[in-house]
PAKEVEX-333526 format. One record per residue (C-alpha): residue number from 1; residue in one letter; x, y, z. Coordinates in steps of 0.25 Angstrom, whole numbers, always signed. Last residue first. Layout:
// PAKEVEX-333526
num,residu,xx,yy,zz
NUM,A,X,Y,Z
...
***
This chain:
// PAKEVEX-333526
num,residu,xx,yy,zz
374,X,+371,+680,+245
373,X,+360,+672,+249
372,X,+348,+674,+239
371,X,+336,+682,+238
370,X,+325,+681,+228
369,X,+315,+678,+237
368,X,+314,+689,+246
367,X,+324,+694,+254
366,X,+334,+681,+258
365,X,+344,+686,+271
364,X,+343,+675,+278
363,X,+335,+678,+292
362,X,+327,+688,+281
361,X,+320,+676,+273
360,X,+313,+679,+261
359,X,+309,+673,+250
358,X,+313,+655,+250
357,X,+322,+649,+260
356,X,+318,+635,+259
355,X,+327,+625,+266
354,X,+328,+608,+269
353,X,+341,+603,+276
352,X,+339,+589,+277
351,X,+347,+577,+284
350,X,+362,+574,+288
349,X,+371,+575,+300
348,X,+384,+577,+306
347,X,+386,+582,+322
346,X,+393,+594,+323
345,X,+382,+601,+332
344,X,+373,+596,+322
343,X,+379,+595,+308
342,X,+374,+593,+297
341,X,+372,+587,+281
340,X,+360,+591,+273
339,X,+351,+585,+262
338,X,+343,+597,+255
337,X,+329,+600,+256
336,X,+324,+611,+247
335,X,+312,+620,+249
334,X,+308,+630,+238
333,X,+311,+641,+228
332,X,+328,+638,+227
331,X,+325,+627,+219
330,X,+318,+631,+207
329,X,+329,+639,+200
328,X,+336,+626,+201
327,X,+326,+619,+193
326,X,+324,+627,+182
325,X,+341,+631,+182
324,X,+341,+615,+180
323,X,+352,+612,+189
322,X,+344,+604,+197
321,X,+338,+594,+188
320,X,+326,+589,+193
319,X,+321,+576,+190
318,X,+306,+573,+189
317,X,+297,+563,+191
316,X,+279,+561,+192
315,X,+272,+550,+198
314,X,+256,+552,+199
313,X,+250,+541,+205
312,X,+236,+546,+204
311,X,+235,+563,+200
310,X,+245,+574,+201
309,X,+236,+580,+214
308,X,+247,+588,+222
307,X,+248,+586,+234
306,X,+264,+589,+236
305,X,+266,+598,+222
304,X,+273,+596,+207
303,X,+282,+600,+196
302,X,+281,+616,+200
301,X,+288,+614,+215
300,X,+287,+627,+223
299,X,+283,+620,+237
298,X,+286,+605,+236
297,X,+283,+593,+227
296,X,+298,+589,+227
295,X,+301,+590,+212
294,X,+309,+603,+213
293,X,+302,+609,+225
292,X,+309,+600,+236
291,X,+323,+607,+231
290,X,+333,+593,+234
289,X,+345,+598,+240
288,X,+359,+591,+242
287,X,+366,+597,+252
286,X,+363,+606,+264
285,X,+373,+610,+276
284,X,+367,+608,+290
283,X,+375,+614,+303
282,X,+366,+610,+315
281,X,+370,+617,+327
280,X,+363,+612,+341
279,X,+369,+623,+353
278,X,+366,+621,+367
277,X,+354,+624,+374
276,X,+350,+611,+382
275,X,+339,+609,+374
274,X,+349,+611,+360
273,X,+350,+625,+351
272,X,+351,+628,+335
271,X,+359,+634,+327
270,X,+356,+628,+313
269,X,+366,+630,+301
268,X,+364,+630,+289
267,X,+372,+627,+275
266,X,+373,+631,+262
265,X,+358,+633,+260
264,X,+352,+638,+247
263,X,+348,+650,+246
262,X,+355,+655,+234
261,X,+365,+664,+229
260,X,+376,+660,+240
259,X,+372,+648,+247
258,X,+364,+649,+259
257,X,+372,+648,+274
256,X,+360,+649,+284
255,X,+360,+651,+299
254,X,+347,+646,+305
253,X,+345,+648,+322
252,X,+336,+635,+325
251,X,+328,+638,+337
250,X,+326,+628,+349
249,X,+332,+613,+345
248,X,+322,+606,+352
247,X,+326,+593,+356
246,X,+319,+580,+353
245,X,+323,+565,+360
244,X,+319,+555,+351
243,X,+333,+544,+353
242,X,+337,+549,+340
241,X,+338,+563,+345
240,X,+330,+573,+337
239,X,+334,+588,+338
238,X,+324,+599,+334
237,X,+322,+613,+329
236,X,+309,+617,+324
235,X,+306,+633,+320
234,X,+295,+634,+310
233,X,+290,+650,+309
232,X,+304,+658,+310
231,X,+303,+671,+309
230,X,+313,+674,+298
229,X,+308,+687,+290
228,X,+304,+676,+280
227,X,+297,+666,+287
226,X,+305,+655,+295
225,X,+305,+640,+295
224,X,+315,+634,+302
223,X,+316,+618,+304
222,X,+326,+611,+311
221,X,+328,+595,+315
220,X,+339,+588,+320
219,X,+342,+575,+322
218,X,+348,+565,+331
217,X,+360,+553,+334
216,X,+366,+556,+323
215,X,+364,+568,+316
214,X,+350,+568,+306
213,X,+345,+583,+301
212,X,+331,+588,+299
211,X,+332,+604,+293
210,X,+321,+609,+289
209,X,+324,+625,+285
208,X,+313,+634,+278
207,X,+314,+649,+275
206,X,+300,+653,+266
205,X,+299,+668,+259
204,X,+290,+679,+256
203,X,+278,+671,+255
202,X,+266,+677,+246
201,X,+256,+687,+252
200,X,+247,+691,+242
199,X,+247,+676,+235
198,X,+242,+673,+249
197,X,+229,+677,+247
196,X,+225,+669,+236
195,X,+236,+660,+233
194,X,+227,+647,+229
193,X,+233,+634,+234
192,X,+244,+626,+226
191,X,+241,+612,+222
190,X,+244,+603,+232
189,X,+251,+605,+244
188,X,+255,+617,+253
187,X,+256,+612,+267
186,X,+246,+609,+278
185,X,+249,+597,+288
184,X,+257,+585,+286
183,X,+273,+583,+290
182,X,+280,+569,+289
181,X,+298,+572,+289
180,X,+308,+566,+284
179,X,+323,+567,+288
178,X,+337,+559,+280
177,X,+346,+548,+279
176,X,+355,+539,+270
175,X,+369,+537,+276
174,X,+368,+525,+285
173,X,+355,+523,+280
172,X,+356,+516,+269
171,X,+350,+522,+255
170,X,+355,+512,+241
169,X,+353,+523,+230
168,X,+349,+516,+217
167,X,+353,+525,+204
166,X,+344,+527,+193
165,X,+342,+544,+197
164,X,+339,+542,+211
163,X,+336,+527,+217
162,X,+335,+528,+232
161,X,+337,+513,+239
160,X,+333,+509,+255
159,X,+339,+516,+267
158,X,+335,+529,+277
157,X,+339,+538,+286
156,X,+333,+545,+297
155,X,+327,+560,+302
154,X,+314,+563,+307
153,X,+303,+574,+304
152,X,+289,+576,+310
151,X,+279,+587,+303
150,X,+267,+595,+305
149,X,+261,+604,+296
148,X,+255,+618,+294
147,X,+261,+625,+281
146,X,+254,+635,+273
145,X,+247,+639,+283
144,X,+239,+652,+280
143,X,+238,+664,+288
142,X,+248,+672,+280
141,X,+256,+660,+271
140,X,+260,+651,+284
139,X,+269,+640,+288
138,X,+268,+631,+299
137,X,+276,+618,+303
136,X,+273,+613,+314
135,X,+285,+608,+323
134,X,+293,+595,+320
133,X,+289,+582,+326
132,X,+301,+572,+325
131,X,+302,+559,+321
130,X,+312,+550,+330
129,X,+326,+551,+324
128,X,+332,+541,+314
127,X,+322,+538,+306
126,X,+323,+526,+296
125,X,+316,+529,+282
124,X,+317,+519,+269
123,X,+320,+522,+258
122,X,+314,+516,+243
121,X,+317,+525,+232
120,X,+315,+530,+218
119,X,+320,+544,+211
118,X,+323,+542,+194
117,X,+329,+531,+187
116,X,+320,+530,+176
115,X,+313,+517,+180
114,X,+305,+526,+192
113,X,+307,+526,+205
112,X,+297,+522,+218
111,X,+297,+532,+230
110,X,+297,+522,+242
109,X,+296,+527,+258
108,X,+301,+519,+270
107,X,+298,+526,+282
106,X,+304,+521,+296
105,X,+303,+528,+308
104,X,+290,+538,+313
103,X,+282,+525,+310
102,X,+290,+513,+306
101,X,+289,+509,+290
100,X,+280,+519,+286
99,X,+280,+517,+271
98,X,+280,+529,+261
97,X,+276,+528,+247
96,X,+279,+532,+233
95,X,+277,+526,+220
94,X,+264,+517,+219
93,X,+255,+529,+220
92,X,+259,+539,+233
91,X,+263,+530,+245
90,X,+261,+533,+258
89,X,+251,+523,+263
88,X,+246,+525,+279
87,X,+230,+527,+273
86,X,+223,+540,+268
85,X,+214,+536,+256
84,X,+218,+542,+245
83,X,+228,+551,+241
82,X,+230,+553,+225
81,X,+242,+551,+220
80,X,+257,+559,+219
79,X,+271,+556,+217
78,X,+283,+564,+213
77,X,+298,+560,+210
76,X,+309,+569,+211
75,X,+323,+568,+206
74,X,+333,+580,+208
73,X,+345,+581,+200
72,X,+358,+591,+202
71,X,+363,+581,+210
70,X,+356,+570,+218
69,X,+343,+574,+222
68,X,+328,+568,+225
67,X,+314,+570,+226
66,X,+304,+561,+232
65,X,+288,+565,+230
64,X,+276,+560,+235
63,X,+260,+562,+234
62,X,+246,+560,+240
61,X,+235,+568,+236
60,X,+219,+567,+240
59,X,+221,+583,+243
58,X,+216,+583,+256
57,X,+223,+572,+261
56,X,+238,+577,+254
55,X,+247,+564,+259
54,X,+265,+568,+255
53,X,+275,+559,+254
52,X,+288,+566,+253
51,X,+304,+564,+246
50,X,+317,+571,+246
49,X,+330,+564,+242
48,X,+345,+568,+242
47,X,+356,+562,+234
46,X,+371,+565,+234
45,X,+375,+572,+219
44,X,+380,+583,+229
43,X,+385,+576,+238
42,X,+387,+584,+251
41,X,+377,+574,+258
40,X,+380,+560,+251
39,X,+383,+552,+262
38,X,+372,+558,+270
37,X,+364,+552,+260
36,X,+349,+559,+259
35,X,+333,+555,+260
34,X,+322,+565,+263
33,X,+310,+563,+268
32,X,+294,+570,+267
31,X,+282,+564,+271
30,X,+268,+572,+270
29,X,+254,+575,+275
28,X,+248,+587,+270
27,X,+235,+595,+270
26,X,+236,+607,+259
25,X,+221,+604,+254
24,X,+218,+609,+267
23,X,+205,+601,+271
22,X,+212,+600,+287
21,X,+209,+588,+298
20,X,+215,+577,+287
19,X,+208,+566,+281
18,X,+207,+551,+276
17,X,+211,+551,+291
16,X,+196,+552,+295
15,X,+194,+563,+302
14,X,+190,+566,+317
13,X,+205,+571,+319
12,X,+218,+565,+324
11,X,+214,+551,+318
10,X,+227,+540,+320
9,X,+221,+528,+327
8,X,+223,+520,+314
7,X,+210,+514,+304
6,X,+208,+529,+299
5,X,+221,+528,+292
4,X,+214,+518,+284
3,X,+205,+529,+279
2,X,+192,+531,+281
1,X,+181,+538,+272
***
């Protein structure tokens, strides 16, 4: 059958656009932004949100999540519905959606609260660089792709109201800002896949760092991924001017500073280099955190799963008390995004620091899964 998708000029395959060129259950299509108060960063009672829209064709399942922080509490919200027929709505049910306002631009997107005071907003989004194409992001278990995706990423601020735990936030975009990105491919969603094989051979380890930072007048984006003797297998560096030049930023040299017992970061530092050679140094020191996989939907959450089927209109809240030995022993075993203040060069800025460093990984020093930084 069509779909009113089908009416534009957009078909890259002999398909319909009700669907995709691949049957993998694990097809994905999903937005993702964060939203935090330079004013507050260094705050630790400032507040930080996290939220997603994510399309599963092959699985009939829409869904959407926001997550939030201030303190030691983390709110999250859920939302899940069956996927019809393809069409330019984002929503999920009656309370989430996403409206385009200018392509590549402007992105309003409405998460609806409750009467108990709980996570709600209305924001609207403003880029402030041109989108960005980053590399393809693979990653494999053996010969299997775990992860093969596309994605673009974009800085900017944003305005309208956040309401968080009863009290109304009035968002301007002098101070409020933050990154998004739109990725879609193949990605773990849904309910879990068999082992077979694989459960021979698990993962030794996963070192992640994205790193999509506002200064005035450009941005910076950096992602390293690196498998557990540190070969590095996703290497993107990039500077965005405002006026939409891109410079390649050649390859990031990493140099971590982990707090002692733990591995969470104190601070990075990025050494990377500029077209004409010299030196671009991005100095990034992380705040308030939000673990992704304590509400979030994401790798290693038990409460719930991007594509999974919960039923029509599902809605499903929770808040999160970090100081909960139950919760905190929780957050160390997956990704966390933290709002981040920098520096460039000694120019100030603000965005997202994101970091896994799960198992081994040689370049620093962590054995196997266990270890920590001395």
């Amino acid at each position: 059958m069509p779909a009113p998708l089908d009416e534009y000029p957009i078909h890259q395959t002999p398909l319909s656009m009700s669907r995709v060129v691949t049957s993998d259950k694990n097809f994905y299509d999903r937005s993702y932004f964060n939203v935090l108060d330079r004013a507050s960063l260094g705050d630790d009672d400032g507040p930080f949100l996290v939220t997603g829209f994510g399309v599963y064709p092959n699985l009939g399942v829409t869904d959407a999540f926001a997550v939030a922080r201030r303190g030691d509490r983390q709110w999250a919200v859920r939302f899940s519905d069956a996927l019809e027929e393809r069409s330019l709505d984002m929503k999920v049910g009656d309370g989430y959606r996403i409206e385009v306002l200018e392509p590549l631009r402007r992105v309003r997107v409405v998460c609806e609260g409750d009467d108990a005071g709980g996570l709600g907003f209305d924001l609207t989004w403003e880029g402030t660089c041109p989108a960005v194409q980053e590399q393809p992001h693979l990653l494999t278990n053996g010969l299997r792709p775990q992860i093969d995706s596309s994605r673009f990423a974009q800085t900017g601020s944003w305005s309208g109201v956040l309401s968080l735990g009863g009290e109304d936030v009035t968002v301007t975009p002098d101070t409020w800002m933050g990154t998004r990105d739109r990725s879609w491919g193949i990605r773990g969603v849904g309910d879990p896949d068999p082992a077979g094989r694989l459960a021979d051979q698990p993962s030794e380890g996963f070192w992640w760092l994205y790193v999509p930072l506002r200064f005035d007048g450009f941005s910076v984006v950096v992602i390293v991924q690196e498998n557990p003797d540190g070969f590095r297998t996703l290497n993107d560096a990039t500077r965005i001017w405002d006026d939409g030049r891109v410079e390649q930023l050649g390859w990031p040299r990493v140099e971590f500073k982990y707090r002692s017992g733990t591995r969470q970061a104190v601070s990075a530092t990025l050494n990377m280099s500029a077209s004409d050679g010299s030196p671009v140094v991005v100095e990034v020191v992380p705040h308030t955190g939000i673990a992704l996989h304590v509400g979030g939907g994401y790798g290693g959450d038990p409460d719930w799963g991007h594509g999974q089927w919960r039923g029509r209109n599902w809605v499903d809240r929770a808040v999160y008390d970090l100081a909960d030995p139950a919760i905190a022993g929780r957050i160390p075993f997956g990704v966390s995004d933290f709002s981040a203040s920098a520096t460039c060069n000694g120019i100030p800025g603000a965005g997202l620091f994101e970091h896994a460093s799960l198992g081994r990984h040689d370049p620093t020093g962590f054995a196997d899964w266990s270890s920590v930084a001395p």
